[in-house]
SEMARNU-404263 format. One line per field, with one value per residue (C-alpha): residue number from 1; x, y, z. Coordinates in steps of 0.2 Angstrom, whole numbers, plus 2048, in hexadecimal, padded with zeros to 3 digits. Example, Ala and Ser with C-alpha at 12.3 -4.5 7.8 and 13.67 -1.06 7.14 Angstrom:
seq: 1_2 $
east: 83E_844 $
north: 7EA_7FB $
up: 827_824 $
***
This chain:
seq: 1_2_3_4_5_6_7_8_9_10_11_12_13_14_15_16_17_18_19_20_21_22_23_24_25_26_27_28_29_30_31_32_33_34_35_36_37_38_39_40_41_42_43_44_45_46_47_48_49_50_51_52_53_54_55_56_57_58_59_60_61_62_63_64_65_66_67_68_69_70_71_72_73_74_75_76_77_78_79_80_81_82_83_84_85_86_87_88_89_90_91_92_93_94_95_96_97_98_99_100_101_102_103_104_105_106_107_108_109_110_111_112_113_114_115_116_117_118_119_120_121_122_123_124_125_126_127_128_129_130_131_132_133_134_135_136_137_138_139_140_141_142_143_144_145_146_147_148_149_150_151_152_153_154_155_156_157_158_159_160_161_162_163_164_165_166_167_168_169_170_171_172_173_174_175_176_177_178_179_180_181_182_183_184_185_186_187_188_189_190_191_192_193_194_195_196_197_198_199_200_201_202_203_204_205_206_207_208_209_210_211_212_213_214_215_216_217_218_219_220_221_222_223_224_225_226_227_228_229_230_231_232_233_234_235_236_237_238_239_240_241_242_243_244_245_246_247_248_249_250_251_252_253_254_255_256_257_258_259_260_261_262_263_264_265_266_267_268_269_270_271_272_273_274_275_276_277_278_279_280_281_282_283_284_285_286_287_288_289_290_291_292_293_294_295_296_297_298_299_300_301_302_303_304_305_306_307_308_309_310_311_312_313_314_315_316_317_318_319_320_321_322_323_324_325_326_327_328_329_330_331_332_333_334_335_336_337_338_339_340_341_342_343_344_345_346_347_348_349_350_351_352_353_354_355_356_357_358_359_360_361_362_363_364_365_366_367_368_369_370_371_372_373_374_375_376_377_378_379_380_381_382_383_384_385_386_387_388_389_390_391_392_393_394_395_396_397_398_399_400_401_402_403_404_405_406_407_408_409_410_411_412_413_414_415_416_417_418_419_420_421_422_423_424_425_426_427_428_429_430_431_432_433_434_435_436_437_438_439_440_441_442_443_444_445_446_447_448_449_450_451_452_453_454_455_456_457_458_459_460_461_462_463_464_465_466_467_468_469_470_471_472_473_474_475_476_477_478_479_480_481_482_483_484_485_486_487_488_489_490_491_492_493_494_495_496_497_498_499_500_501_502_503_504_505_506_507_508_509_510_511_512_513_514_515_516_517_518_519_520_521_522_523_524_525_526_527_528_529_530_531_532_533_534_535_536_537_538_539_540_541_542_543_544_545_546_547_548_549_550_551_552_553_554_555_556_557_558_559_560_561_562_563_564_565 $
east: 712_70B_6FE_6ED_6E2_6D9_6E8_6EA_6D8_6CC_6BC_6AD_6A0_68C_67F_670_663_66A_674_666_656_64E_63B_638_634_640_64B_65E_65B_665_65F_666_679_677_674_684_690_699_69A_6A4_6AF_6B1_6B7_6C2_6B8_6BE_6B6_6A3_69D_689_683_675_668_65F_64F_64E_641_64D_64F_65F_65F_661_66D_660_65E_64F_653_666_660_654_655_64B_63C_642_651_64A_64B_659_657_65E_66C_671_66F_67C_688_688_688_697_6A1_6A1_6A9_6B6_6AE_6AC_69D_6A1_690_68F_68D_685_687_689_675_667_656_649_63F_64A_643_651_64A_638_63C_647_636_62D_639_647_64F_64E_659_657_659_66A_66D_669_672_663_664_65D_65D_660_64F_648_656_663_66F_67E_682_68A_682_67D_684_676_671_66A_66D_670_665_653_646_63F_62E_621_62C_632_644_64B_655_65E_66C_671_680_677_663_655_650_660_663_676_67A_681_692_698_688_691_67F_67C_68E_68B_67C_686_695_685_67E_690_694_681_687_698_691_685_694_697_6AB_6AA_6A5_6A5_6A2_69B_69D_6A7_6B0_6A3_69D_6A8_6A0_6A6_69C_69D_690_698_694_6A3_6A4_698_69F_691_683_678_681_687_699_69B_69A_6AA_6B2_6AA_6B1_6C3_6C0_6BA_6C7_6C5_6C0_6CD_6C6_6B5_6BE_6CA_6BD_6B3_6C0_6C3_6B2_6AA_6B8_6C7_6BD_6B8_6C7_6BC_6C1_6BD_6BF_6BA_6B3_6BE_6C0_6C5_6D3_6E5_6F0_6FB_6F1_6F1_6F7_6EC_6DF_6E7_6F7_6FD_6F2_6E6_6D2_6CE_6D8_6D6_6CD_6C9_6D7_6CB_6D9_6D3_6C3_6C6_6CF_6C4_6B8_6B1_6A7_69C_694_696_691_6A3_6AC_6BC_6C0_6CD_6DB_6E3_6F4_6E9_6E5_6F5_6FF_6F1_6F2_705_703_6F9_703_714_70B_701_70B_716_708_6FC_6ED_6E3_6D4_6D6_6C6_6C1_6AC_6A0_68D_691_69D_698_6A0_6B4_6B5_6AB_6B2_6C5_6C8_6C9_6BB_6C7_6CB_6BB_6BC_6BF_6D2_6D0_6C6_6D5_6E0_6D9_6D3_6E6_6EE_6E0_6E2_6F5_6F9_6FD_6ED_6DE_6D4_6C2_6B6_6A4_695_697_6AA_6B0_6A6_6A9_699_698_68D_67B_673_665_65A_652_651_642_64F_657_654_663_660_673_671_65F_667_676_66A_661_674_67A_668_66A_679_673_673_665_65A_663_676_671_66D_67D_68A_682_67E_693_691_683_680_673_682_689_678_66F_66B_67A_67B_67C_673_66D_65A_64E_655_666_660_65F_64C_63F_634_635_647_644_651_653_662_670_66C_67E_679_674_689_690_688_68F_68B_694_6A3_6A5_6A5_6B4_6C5_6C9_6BD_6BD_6B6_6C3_6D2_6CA_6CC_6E0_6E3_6DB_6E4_6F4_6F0_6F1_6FE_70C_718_712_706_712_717_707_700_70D_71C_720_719_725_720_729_72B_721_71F_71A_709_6FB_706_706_715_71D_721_71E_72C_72C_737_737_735_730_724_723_70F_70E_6FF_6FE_6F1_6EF_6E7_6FB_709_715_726_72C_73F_740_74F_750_74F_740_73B_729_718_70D_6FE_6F9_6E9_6E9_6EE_6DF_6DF_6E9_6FA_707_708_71B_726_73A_745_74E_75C_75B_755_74C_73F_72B_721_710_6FF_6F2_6EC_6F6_6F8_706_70D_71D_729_73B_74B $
north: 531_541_541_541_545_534_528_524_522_511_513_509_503_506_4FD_507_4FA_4EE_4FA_4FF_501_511_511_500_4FC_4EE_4FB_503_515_527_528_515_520_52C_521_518_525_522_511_514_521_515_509_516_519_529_525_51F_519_518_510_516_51F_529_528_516_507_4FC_4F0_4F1_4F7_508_506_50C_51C_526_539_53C_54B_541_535_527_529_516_51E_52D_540_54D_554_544_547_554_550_542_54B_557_54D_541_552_553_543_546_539_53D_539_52F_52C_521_528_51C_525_516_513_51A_513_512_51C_52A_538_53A_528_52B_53A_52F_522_530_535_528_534_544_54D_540_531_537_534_522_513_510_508_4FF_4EC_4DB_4DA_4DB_4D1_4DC_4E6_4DB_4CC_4D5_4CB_4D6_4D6_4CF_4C2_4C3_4CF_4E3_4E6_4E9_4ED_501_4FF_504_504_4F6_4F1_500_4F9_504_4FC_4F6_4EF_4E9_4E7_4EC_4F8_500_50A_50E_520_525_52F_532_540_552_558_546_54A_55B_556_549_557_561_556_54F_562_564_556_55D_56B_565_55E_54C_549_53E_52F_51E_51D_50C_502_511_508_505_517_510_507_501_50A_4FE_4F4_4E5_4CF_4C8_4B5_4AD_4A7_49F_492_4A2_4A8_4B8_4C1_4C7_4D8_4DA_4D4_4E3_4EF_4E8_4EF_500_50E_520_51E_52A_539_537_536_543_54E_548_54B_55C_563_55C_554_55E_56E_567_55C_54F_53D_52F_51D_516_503_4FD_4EB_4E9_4F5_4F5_4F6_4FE_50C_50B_51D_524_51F_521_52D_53F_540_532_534_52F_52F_51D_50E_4FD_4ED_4E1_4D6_4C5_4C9_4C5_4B4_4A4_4AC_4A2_4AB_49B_4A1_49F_48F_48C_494_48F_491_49C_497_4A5_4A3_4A8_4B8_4BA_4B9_4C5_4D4_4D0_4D3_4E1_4EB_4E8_4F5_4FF_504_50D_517_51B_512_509_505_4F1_4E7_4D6_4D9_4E4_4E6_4DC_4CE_4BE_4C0_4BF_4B2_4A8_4AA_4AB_4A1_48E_486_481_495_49D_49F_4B1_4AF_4AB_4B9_4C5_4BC_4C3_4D3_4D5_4CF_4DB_4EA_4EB_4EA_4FC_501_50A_4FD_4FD_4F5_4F0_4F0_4DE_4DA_4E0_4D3_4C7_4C6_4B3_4B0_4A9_49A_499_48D_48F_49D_4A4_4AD_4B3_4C7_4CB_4CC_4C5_4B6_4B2_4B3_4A8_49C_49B_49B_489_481_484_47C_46A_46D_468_476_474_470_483_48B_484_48A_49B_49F_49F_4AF_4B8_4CB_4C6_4BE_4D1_4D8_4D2_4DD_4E1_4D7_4E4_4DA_4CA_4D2_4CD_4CE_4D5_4E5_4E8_4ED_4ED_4E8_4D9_4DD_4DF_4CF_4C2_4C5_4B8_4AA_4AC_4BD_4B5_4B0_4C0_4CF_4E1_4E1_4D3_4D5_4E8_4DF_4D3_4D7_4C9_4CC_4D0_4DF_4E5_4DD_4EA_4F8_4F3_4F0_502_50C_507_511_521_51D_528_51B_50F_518_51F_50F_506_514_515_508_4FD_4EE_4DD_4CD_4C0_4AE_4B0_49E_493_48A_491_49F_4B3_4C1_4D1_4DE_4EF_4FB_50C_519_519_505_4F7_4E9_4D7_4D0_4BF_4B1_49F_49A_489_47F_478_481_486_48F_49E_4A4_4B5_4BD_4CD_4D1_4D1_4E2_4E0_4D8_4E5_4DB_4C8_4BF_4B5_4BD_4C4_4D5_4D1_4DC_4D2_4D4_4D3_4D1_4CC_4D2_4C5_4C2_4C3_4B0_4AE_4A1_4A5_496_49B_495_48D_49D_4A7_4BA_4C6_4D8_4D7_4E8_4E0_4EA $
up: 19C_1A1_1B0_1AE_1BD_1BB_1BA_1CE_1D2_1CF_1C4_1C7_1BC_1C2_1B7_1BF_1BC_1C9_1D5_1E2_1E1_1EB_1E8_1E9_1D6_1D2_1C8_1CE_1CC_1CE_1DF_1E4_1DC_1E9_1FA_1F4_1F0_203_201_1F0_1F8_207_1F9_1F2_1E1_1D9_1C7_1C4_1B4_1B3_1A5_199_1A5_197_191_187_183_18B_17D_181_192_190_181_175_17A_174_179_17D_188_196_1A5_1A2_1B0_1B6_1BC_1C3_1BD_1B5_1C9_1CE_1C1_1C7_1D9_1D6_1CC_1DC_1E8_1E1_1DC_1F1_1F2_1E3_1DB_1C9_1BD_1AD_1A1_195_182_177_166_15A_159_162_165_155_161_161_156_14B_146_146_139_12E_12D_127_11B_118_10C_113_11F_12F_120_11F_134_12F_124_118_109_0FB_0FE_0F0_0EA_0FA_103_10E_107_10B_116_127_137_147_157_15E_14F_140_130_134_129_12B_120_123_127_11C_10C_0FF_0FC_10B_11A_12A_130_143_14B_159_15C_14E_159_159_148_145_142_134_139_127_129_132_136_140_149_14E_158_15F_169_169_177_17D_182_18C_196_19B_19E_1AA_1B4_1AE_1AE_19E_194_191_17F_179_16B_163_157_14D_148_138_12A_11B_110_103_109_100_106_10E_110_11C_12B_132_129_128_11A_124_12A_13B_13C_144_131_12A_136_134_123_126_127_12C_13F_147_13C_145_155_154_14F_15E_16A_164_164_171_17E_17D_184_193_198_197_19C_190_18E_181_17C_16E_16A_157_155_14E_15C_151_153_166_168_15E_169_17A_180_17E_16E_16E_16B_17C_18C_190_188_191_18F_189_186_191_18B_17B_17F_17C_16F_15F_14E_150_162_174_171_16A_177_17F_191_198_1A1_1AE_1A6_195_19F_1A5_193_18B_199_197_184_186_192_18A_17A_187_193_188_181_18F_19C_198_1A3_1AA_1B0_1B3_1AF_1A9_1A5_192_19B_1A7_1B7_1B9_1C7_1C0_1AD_1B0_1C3_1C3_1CC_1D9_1DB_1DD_1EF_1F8_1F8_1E6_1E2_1EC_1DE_1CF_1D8_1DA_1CA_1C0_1CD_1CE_1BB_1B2_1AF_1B4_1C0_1BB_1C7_1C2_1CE_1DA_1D6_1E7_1F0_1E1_1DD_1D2_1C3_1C5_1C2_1B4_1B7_1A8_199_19C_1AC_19E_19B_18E_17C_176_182_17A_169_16C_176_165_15B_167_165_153_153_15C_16E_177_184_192_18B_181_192_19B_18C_189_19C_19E_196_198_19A_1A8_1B4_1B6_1B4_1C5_1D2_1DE_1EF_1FE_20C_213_212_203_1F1_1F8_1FF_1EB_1ED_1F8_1E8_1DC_1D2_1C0_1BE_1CD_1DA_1DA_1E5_1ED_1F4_208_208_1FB_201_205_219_21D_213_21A_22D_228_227_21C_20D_1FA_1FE_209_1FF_1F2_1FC_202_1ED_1EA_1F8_1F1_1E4_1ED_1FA_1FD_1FD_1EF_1E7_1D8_1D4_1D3_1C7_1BD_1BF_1B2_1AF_1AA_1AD_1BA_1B5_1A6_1A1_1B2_1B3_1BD_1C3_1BF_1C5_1BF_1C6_1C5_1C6_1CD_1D0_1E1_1E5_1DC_1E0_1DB_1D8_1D9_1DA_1D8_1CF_1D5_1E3_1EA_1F2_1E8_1ED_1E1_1E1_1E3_1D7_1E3_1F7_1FE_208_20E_208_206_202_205_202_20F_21C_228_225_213_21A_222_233_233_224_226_21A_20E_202_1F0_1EA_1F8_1F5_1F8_1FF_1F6_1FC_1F0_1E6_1F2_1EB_1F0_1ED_1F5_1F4_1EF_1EE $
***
């Protein structure tokens, strides 16, 4: 694999709305960044994501975006911009936007044009097109429910499609004028200083431009949108293309958001020649899922997580890195999706902290995981703020279930868990705001809080910080980064190994996912134990060398990284 200048650090993800409040409005903002650019270094940050700051109605928050080319006033000003570009440059902290170039917002002005003229030169930016005798032109179902189609106001029988909300027409890719725009403002950022991108939704810039019915999957007589995508072929022209226009000059880092790929295709994406230098392993994430709703969900069993990043790394590895997490601003909380309810303790938390941060990979932290932050209790959905939760609230009630059984299934998974405000202090609302927060703080944040967690040597938030230093270390650092990953004992119960294999040394991750003991047989000699969860300060005081097939006596969801030789 040939280095990149990104692969040994650790990314973290800001959602600004909810990381810190700096005027006292109830809204994160640019300058909130800035005050916390030590404490991220401290952590050992050396890659922040911040989503969508741009100008935006917030239908989405902030992923409609109404003028590619502003800060949204909520957030603060294009001076704060750049003072945070500077300021984290002095940290080597690097910059990563996110670019949000499937859709924009219907107030954008490229959209107001295309109302005024649906066939003219801004129609063409757009999907618009004739409906069924006033119905939609086909049956594909949007992300966030209901058909994509919606009727063009002001005129009969015209629709604009949209993946995702009403408010957030689709842009028409197959259009080179509506492209150029796009590296047009992709290269004013970069050369304003931002490192890179996180690009969203990006596979589906590709429609099947046939525009054809495909069988309902639900009662509404509609297809996922997802089916129509598998169909739609030509993605990696629009990419490559992207990549060399507007990426390629600038050495640009990107990562992109990619669910419903071919894997086959892997290094088309990723690697030596791939369209982006990483993309996230949304592999867990998928586990569970049902085309009925979250309603239908399954849970997800840790040895489910284990066999998928298992899968997923056996293809990956040998291709490049890809970017591993456990949350983000679109997914519940990890600790609370993924840990058994016996698990989600501290020492717990250190587990999948660990099993996440010491596979191949790039580790990609979002706002509140280091203190393991948990998700929230809705009391009722009127707490509710996110538009795919309301829908799929609607979807389960739809289906038989009573209020409050609706609130409980589709509170698992809402956006909102990842999406209140981060917990720094003890003080009112989390030290978030000195205001009334614009969504209410986690009850939890008087015992999981920043402060406290800094003062203890024990904590989540300092086990972080030991999982991330590895990463750089002179000794092990080469073989966390790029060691290869193969799996240990594979197939026992509530238990996840492998070992990752560098040139130098090799290590031998282990974790027992249960509330018992449990004794592990280790194949080869044991050198040292580099980092133990429950230990006070997580590195073992004293470690005696042992014998190849030594056994390990294991603590109830005790985590290991032992160097073995």
């Amino acid at each position: 694999m040939k280095k990149r200048w990104w692969h040994n650090k650790t990314a973290y993800q800001i959602y600004p709305k909810s990381f810190l409040d700096s005027n006292g409005d109830g809204i994160g903002d640019l300058r909130g960044i800035i005050e916390k650019l030590d404490y991220l270094k401290e952590l050992g940050i050396g890659i922040v994501w911040i989503s969508p700051v741009y100008q935006s109605p917030f239908v989405d928050q902030g992923y409609d975006i109404s003028d590619y080319y502003a800060i949204d006033p909520a957030f603060g000003t294009m001076e704060d911009m750049e003072e945070l570009l500077a300021e984290a440059k002095k940290r080597d902290i690097a910059i990563v936007m996110d670019l949000v170039i499937n859709h924009c917002s219907d107030q954008h002005e490229w959209f107001q044009k295309a109302l005024k003229d649906p066939f003219g030169p801004y129609g063409a930016y757009f999907y618009i097109r004739e409906g069924k005798d006033g119905r939609p032109p086909c049956n594909w179902r949007s992300y966030f429910g209901g058909s994509v189609w919606e009727p063009l106001p002001g005129y009969d029988n015209l629709f604009y499609l949209h993946m995702f909300a009403k408010e957030q027409p689709d842009l028409n890719w197959e259009n080179p004028k509506l492209r150029q725009e796009i590296y047009k403002m992709i290269r004013w950022w970069l050369e304003k200083g931002v490192a890179g991108f996180r690009i969203d939704a990006i596979i589906n810039i590709k429609k099947d431009l046939r525009f054809s019915d495909f069988p309902a999957d639900r009662e509404d007589g509609m297809c996922a949108g997802t089916t129509m995508l598998a169909c739609a072929h030509g993605i990696l022209d629009f990419l490559t293309e992207m990549k060399e226009e507007a990426f390629a000059p600038y050495h640009a880092f990107t990562i992109g958001e990619l669910f419903d790929f071919d894997q086959q295709e892997l290094k088309r994406y990723i690697g030596e020649e791939g369209c982006f230098e990483s993309i996230f392993d949304f592999a867990p994430h998928l586990l569970g899922g049902s085309d009925h709703g979250w309603y239908n969900r399954k849970p997800v069993t840790m040895d489910q997580f284990r066999d998928a990043v298992f899968e997923s790394k056996a293809i990956s590895q040998e291709i490049g890195m890809m970017a591993n997490i456990i949350e983000n601003h679109d997914e519940p909380r990890g600790v609370s999706r993924y840990l058994p309810a016996e698990g989600q303790t501290e020492r717990g938390k250190k587990l999948l902290a660990g099993i996440s941060l010491m596979s191949f990979g790039l580790p990609f932290l979002y706002q509140g995981q280091e203190i393991g932050m948990t998700n929230k209790t809705f009391h009722s959905i009127q707490e509710v703020d996110d538009i795919s939760t309301l829908d799929e609230y609607q979807t389960a009630q739809e289906h038989g279930y009573s209020n409050d059984e609706a609130l409980v299934l589709v509170a698992q998974m809402s956006r909102d868990n990842a999406r209140t405000p981060m917990q720094w202090n003890g003080e009112l609302h989390g030290g978030f705001t000195t205001g009334i927060p614009w969504l209410p703080v986690n009850e939890n944040y008087h015992q999981i809080r920043v402060d406290e967690q800094e003062r203890r040597e024990n904590s989540v938030l300092n086990f972080y910080k030991e999982l991330i230093a590895l990463r750089t270390d002179a000794v092990y650092g080469e073989t966390v980064v790029y060691g290869r990953q193969e799996p240990f004992l594979p197939d026992q119960p509530d238990f996840t190994g492998f070992y990752r294999k560098g040139r130098e040394n090799t290590l031998l991750v282990l974790a027992n996912i249960r509330e018992t003991p449990r004794t592990i047989e280790v194949p080869l000699a044991l050198k040292k134990v580099l980092l133990d969860n429950c230990s006070t300060g997580h590195k073992a005081e004293e470690t005696k060398e042992t014998a190849a097939g030594s056994p390990v006596c294991m603590q109830g969801f005790q985590f290991l990284v032992l160097e073995v030789f």
